[in-house]
C-alpha positions as CSV (number, residue, x, y, z in Angstrom):
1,X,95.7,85.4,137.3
2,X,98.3,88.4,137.3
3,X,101.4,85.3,137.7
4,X,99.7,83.9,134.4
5,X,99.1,87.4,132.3
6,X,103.3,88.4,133.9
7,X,104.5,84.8,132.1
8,X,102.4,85.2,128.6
9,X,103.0,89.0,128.7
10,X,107.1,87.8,129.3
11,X,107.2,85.3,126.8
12,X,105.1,87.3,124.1
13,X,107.8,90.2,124.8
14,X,110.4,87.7,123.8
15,X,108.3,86.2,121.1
16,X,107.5,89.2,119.2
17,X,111.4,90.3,120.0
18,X,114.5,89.4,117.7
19,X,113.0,85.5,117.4
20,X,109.9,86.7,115.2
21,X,111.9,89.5,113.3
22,X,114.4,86.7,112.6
23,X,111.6,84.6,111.4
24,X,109.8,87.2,109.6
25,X,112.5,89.2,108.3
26,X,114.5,86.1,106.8
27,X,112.2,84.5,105.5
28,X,111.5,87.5,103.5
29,X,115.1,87.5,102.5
30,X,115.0,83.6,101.7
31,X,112.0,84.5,99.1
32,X,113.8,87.6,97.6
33,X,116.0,85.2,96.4
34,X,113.9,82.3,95.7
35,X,112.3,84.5,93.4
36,X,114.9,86.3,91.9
37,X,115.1,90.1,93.5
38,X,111.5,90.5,91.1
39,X,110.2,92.9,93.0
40,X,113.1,95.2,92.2
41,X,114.0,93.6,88.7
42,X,110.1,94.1,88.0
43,X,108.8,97.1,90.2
44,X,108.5,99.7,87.4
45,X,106.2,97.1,85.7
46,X,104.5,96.1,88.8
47,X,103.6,99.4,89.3
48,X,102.0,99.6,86.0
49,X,99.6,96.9,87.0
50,X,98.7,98.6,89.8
51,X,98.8,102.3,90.5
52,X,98.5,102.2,86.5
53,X,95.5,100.1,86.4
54,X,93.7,100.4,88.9
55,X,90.5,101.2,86.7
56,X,91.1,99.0,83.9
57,X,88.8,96.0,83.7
58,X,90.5,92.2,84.3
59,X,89.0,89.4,82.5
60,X,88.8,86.2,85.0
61,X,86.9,84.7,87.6
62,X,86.9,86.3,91.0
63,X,84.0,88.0,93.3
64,X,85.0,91.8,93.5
65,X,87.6,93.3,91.1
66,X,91.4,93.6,91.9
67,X,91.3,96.9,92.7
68,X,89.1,96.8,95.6
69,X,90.3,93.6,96.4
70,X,94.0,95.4,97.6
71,X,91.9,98.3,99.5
72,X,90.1,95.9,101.3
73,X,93.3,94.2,102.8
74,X,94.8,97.8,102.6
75,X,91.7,98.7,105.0
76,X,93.5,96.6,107.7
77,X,97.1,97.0,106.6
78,X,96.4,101.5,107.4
79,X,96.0,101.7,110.9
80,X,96.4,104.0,113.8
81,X,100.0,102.2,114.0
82,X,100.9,104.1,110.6
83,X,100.0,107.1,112.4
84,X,101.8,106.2,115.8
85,X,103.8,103.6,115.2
86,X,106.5,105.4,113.4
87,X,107.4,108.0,115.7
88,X,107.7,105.0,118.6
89,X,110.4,103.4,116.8
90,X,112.0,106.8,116.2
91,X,111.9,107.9,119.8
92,X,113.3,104.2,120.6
93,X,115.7,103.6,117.7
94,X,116.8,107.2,116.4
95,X,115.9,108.1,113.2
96,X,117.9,105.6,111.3
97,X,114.9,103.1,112.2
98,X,113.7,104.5,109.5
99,X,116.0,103.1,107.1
100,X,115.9,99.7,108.5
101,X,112.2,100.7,108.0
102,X,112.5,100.6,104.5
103,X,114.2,98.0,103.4
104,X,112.2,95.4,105.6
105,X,109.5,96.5,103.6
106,X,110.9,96.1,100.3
107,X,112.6,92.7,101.4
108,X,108.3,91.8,103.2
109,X,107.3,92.7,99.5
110,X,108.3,89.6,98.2
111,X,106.7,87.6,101.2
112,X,103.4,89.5,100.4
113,X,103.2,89.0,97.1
114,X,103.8,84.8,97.7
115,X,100.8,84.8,100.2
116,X,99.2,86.8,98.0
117,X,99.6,84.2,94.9
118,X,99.3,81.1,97.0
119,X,95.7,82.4,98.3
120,X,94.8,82.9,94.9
121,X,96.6,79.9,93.3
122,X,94.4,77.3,96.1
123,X,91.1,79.8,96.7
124,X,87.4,77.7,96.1
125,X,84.4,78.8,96.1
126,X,82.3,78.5,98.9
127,X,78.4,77.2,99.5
128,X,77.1,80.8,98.7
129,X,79.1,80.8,95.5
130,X,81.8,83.5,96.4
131,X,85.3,83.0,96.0
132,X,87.1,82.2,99.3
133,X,91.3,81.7,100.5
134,X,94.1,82.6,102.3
135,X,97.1,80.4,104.5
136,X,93.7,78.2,105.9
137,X,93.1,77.0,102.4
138,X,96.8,76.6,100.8
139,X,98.6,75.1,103.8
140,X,96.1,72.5,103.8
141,X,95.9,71.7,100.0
142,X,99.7,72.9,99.0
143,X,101.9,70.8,101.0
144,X,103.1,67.6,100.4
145,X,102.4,66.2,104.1
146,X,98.5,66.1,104.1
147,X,98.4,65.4,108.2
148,X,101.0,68.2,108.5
149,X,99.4,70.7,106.4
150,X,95.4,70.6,107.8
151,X,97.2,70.6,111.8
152,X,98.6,74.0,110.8
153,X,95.9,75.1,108.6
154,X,93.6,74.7,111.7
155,X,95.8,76.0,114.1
156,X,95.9,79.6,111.4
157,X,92.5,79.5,111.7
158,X,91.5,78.5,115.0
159,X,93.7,81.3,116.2
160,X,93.4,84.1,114.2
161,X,89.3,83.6,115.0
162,X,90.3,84.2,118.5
163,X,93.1,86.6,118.4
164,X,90.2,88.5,116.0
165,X,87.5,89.0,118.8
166,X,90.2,91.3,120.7
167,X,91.7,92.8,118.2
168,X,88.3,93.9,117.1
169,X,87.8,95.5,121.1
170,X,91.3,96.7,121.2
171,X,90.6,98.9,118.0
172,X,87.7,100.1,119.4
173,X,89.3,101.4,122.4
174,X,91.3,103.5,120.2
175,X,88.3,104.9,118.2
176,X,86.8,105.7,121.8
177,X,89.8,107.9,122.9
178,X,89.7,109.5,119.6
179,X,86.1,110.9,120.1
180,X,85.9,111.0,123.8
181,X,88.5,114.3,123.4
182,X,85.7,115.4,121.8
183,X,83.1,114.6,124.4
184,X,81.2,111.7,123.0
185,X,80.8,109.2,125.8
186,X,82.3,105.8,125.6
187,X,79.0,103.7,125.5
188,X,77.3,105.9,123.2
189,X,80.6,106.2,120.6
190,X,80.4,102.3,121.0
191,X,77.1,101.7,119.8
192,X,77.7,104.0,116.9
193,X,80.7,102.4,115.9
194,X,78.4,98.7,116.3
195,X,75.7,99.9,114.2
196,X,78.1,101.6,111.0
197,X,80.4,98.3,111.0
198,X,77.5,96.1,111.3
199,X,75.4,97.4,108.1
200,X,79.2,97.0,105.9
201,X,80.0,93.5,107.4
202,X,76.4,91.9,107.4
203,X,76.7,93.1,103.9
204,X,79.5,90.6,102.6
205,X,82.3,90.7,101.0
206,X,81.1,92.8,98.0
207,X,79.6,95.6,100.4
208,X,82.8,95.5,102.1
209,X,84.9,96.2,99.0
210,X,83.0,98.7,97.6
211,X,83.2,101.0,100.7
212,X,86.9,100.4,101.3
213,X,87.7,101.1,97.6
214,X,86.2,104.4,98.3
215,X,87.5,104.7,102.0
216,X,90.9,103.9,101.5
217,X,91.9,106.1,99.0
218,X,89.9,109.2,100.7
219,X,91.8,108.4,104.3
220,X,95.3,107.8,103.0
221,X,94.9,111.2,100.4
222,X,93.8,113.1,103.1
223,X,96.4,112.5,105.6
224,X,98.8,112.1,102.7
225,X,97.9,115.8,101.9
226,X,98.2,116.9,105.8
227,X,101.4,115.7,106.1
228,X,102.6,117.1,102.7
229,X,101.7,120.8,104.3
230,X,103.6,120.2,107.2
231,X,106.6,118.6,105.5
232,X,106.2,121.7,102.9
233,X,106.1,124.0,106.5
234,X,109.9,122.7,106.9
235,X,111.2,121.7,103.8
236,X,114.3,123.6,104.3
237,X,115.1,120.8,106.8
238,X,114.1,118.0,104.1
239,X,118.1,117.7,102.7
240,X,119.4,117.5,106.4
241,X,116.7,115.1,107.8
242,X,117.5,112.0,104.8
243,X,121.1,112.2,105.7
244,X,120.7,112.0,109.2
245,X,118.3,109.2,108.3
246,X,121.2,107.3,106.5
247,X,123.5,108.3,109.1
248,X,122.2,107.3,112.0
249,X,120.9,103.8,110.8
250,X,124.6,103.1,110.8
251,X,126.5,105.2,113.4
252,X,123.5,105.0,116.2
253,X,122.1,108.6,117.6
254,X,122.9,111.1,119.9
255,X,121.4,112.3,122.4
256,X,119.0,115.8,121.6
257,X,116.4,117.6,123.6
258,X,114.0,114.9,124.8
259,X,115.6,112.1,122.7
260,X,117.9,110.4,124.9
261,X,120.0,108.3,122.1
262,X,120.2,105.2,120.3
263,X,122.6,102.9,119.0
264,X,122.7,100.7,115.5
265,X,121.3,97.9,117.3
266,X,118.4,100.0,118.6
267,X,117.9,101.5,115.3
268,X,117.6,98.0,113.6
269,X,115.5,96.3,116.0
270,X,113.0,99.4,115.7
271,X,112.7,99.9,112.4
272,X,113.0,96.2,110.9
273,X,109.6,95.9,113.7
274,X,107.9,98.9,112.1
275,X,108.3,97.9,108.2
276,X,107.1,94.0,109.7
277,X,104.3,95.6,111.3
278,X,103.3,98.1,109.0
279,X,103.3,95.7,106.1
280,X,102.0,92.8,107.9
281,X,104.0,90.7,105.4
282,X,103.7,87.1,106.9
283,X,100.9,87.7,109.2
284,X,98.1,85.9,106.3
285,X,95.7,88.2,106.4
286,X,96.4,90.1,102.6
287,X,95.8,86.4,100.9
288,X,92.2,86.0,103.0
289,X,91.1,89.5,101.0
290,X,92.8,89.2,97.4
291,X,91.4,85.7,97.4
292,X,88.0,86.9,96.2
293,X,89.6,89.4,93.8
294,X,88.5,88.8,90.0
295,X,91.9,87.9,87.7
296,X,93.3,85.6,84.9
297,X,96.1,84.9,86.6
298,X,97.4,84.6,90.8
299,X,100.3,86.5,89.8
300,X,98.4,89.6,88.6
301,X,96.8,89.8,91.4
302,X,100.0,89.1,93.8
303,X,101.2,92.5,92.6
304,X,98.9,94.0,94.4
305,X,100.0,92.8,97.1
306,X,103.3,94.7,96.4
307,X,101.6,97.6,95.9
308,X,100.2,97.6,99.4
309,X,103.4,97.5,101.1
310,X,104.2,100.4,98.9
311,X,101.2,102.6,100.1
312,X,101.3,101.9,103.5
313,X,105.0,101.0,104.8
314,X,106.7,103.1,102.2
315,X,104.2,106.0,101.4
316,X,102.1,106.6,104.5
317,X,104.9,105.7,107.1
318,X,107.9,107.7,105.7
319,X,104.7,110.9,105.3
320,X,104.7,110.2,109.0
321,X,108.8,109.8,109.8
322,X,109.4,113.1,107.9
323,X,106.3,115.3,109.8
324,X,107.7,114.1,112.8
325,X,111.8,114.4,112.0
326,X,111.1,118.0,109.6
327,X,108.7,119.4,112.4
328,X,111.9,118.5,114.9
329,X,109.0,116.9,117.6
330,X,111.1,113.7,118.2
331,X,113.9,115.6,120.2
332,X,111.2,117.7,122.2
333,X,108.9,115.1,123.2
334,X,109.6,112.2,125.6
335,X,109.3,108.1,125.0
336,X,106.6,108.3,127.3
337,X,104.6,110.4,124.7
338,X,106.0,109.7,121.4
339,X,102.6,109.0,119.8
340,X,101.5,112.3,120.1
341,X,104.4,113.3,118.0
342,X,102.4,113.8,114.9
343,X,99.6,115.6,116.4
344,X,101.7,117.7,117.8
345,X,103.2,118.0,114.8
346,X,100.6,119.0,112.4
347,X,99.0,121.5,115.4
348,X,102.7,123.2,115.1
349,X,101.9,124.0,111.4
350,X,98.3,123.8,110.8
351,X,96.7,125.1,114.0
352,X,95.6,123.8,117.2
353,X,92.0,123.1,116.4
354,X,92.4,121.9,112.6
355,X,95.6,120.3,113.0
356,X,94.8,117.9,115.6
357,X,91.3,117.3,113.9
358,X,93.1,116.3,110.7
359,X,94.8,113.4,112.9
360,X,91.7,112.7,115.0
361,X,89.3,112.1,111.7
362,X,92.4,110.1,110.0
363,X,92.7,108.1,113.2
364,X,89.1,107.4,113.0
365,X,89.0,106.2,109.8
366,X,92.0,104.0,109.9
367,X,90.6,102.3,112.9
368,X,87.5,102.5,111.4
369,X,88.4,100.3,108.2
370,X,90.7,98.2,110.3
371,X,88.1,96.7,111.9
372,X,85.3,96.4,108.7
373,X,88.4,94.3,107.5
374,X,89.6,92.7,110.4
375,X,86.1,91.2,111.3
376,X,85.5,89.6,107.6
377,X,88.9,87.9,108.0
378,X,87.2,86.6,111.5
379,X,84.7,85.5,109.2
380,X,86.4,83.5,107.0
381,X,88.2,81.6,109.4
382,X,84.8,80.7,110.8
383,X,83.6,79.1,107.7
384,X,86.8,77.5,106.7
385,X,86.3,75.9,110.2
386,X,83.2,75.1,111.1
387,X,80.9,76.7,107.8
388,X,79.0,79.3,106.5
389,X,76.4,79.4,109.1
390,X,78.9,79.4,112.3
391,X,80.5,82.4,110.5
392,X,77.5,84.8,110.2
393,X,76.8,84.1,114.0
394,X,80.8,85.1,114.6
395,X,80.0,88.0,113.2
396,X,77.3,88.7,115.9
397,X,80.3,88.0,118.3
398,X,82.6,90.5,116.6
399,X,80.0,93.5,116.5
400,X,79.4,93.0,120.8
401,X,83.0,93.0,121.0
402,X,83.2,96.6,119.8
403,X,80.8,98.1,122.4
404,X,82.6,95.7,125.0
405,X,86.2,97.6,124.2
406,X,84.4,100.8,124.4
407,X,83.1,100.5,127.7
408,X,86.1,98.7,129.2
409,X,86.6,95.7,131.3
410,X,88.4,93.2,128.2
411,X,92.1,94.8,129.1
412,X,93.5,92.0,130.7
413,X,92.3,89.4,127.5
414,X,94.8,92.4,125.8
415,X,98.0,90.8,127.0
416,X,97.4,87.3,125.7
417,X,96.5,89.1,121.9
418,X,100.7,89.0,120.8
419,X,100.8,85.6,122.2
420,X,98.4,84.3,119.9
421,X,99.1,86.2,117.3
422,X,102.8,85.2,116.8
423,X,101.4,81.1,117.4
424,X,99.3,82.1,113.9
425,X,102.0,84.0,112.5
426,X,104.5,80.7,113.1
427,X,103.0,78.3,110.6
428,X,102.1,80.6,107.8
429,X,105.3,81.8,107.5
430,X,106.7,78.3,107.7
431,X,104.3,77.1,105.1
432,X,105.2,79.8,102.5
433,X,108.9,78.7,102.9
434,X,108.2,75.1,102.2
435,X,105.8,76.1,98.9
436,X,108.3,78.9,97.8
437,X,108.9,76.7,94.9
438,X,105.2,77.0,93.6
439,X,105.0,80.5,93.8
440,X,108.7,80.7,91.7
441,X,106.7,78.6,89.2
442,X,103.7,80.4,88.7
443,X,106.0,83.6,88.2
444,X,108.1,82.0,85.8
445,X,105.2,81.4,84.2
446,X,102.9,84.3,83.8
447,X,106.2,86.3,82.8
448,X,107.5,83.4,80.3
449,X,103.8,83.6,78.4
450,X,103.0,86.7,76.3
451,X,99.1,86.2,76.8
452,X,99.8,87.5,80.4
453,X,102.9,89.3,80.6
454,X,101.9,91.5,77.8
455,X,98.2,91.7,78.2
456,X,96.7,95.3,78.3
457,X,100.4,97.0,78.5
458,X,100.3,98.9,75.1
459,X,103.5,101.0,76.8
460,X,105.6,98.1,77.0
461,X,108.1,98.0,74.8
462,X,108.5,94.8,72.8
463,X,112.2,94.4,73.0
464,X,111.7,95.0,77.0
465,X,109.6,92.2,76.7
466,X,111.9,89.9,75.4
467,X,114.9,90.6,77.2
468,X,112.9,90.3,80.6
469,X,111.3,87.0,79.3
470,X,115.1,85.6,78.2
471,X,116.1,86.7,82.0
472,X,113.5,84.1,83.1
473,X,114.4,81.5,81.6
């Protein structure tokens, strides 16, 4: 057994290396371009939709409205990796990761919002009369090859039901940690956790939305605001941090204190990991959520897929890169504990007690939500599979799988979790590459028609209108 878990743990290493960045990353690239740069040519719009509207009423068909729709996916895009993640790849790759950071994102934006439209685009309804998608549903209906399409549909589906199950434990383990600090026993913090998941999850898709629209926005404001007081704490340092930022993605960095120096190489492999991650732009999950959101049009609603990236990989990771880079942690603590950077962080300004409390409760929350989410996308798979009744008894299977990382004993499943994950990740990203040319149309066409382009924007100029339009076509 420890020869087997050695070889998958090798080749996952090597998987989820420079081969799945390469995959990820330029595929990303390939649909920047296939669809024309929009998400920069169109952000200030796109942001309109979104951040603009986020309380405005769509007319369409859907389940649950857009709005929740993008918390709900955003429940399982914020995790504890916004919180840690971040200050790994700085103590690996210097602060320039954080660059490289960035623009992964912006280039995973345009892969988000294509999964995003294609989910809507090919979503059905399902036996209960809820609105259902994701890459299960448009890599079996949207390509050409039939044969080709359902063998990686299933294989999607098939293992991201799997790779689910441990994730779910694997999260748990994290919420255990969190409140064992605070002397809550493992078994008992499990059972909790069982019992609060399980009354949101049994409740569908509608429960689930409404408590992550109201989760969401209360965990990512308060750690938002948090990391605002320690970044005000050190603002002086503000100017000097962003230039060693753009520095140091290009000329590698020195050695200082604890940090013991990274090249260009180091910086980019760090950073273009992090923005993947944090995005999760190619992994399918964002479509499986939006799918049930109410809309007139897939491309509406594919902007809100942009707008997560925004929130998560550009807002709440760069809150987290400046805490740690302002506060001047990363040179004074070691790889071996460079996720406690931003607790450390936030204790330095806000106070032993309060400031590591701040980062416990968001902790708990992210992993919290992560897992609400994380368990309907289970779900979904399930039924797409095998039907509606399989999935509600997955479900059983998901909630035992929280008390079962609590307690222990699931660590060694933990190794084969990247394994499966990238063997999922493989023919989604594949699939949106070969149906690039569907999402370009349905763009050109919600921005070439006035009925959607310039529905409910009273603010957008005319002229704007037209010149953006003549750009299209």
């Amino acid at each position: 057994m420890e020869q087997i878990i050695s070889a998958v743990t090798a080749v996952s290493n090597w998987l989820w290396g420079y081969p799945m960045l390469v995959l990820i990353v330029g595929g990303g690239f390939f649909l920047t371009v296939r669809l024309g740069f929009f998400q920069f040519v169109y952000f200030p719009y796109i942001m309109r939709q979104t951040f603009g509207s986020m309380l405005k009423k769509i007319d369409g068909e859907g389940s649950v409205s857009p709005f929740a729709a993008a918390t709900t996916a955003l429940a399982s895009t914020i995790g504890a990796s916004n919180i840690i993640g971040v200050p790994v790849a700085i103590a690996f790759g210097g602060p320039g990761a954080v660059l490289w950071m960035w623009a992964t994102a912006l280039i995973g934006s345009a892969t988000k919002f294509t999964e995003v439209v294609l989910g809507l685009y090919y979503r059905e309804k399902n036996s209960e009369g809820y609105y259902v998608g994701g890459p299960m549903y448009y890599l079996s209906k949207g390509l050409k090859n039939k044969r080709l399409g359902s063998s990686m549909a299933f294989t999607y589906a098939f293992g991201t039901m799997v790779v689910i199950f441990f994730s779910v434990a694997a999260q748990s383990v994290s919420a255990t940690q969190t409140v064992e600090v605070l002397g809550v026993a493992p078994w008992l913090a499990g059972v909790s956790l069982m019992l609060l998941v399980g009354v949101v999850v049994f409740g569908g898709i509608t429960r689930i939305a409404s408590v992550t629209e109201k989760l969401v926005p209360f965990m990512a404001v308060l750690y938002i605001l948090g990391s605002l007081g320690v970044i005000a704490a050190n603002a002086a340092q503000i100017p000097a941090v962003f230039v060693l930022i753009f520095k140091s993605a290009f000329s590698g960095s020195a050695a200082a204190g604890g940090f013991a120096g990274a090249g260009i190489a180091a910086a980019m492999r760090w950073g273009i990991a992090r923005g993947t991650y944090s995005s999760e732009a190619g992994m399918g999950s964002a479509p499986i959520a939006h799918s049930a959101a109410t809309t007139d049009h897939a491309v509406r609603q594919g902007f809100w897929g942009i707008f997560e990236v925004t929130v998560s990989a550009i807002i709440i990771c760069t809150m987290t890169a400046l805490v740690v880079l302002t506060s001047g942690v990363w040179t004074k603590v070691g790889t071996a504990n460079a996720a406690a950077m931003p607790s450390i962080a936030f204790q330095s300004v806000l106070g032993e007690r309060f400031g590591g409390g701040v980062v416990s409760v968001c902790m708990l929350l992210f992993v919290l939500s992560t897992v609400i989410v994380i368990i309907y996308y289970g779900e979904k798979q399930a039924e797409y599979l095998f039907g509606t009744f399989f999935s509600k008894m997955v479900k059983f299977g998901y909630i035992a799988a929280i008390f079962l990382g609590a307690v222990g004993g699931l660590e060694f499943i933990f190794q084969f979790l990247d394994f499966v994950l990238g063997i999922t990740v493989i023919p989604n990203i594949v699939g949106l590459l070969m149906m690039s040319g569907k999402a370009a149309e349905l763009k050109k066409e919600f921005f070439s028609d006035p009925r959607y382009y310039l529905k409910d924007t009273a603010k957008c100029q005319h002229e704007e209108a037209k010149i953006l339009i003549g750009n299209e076509e």
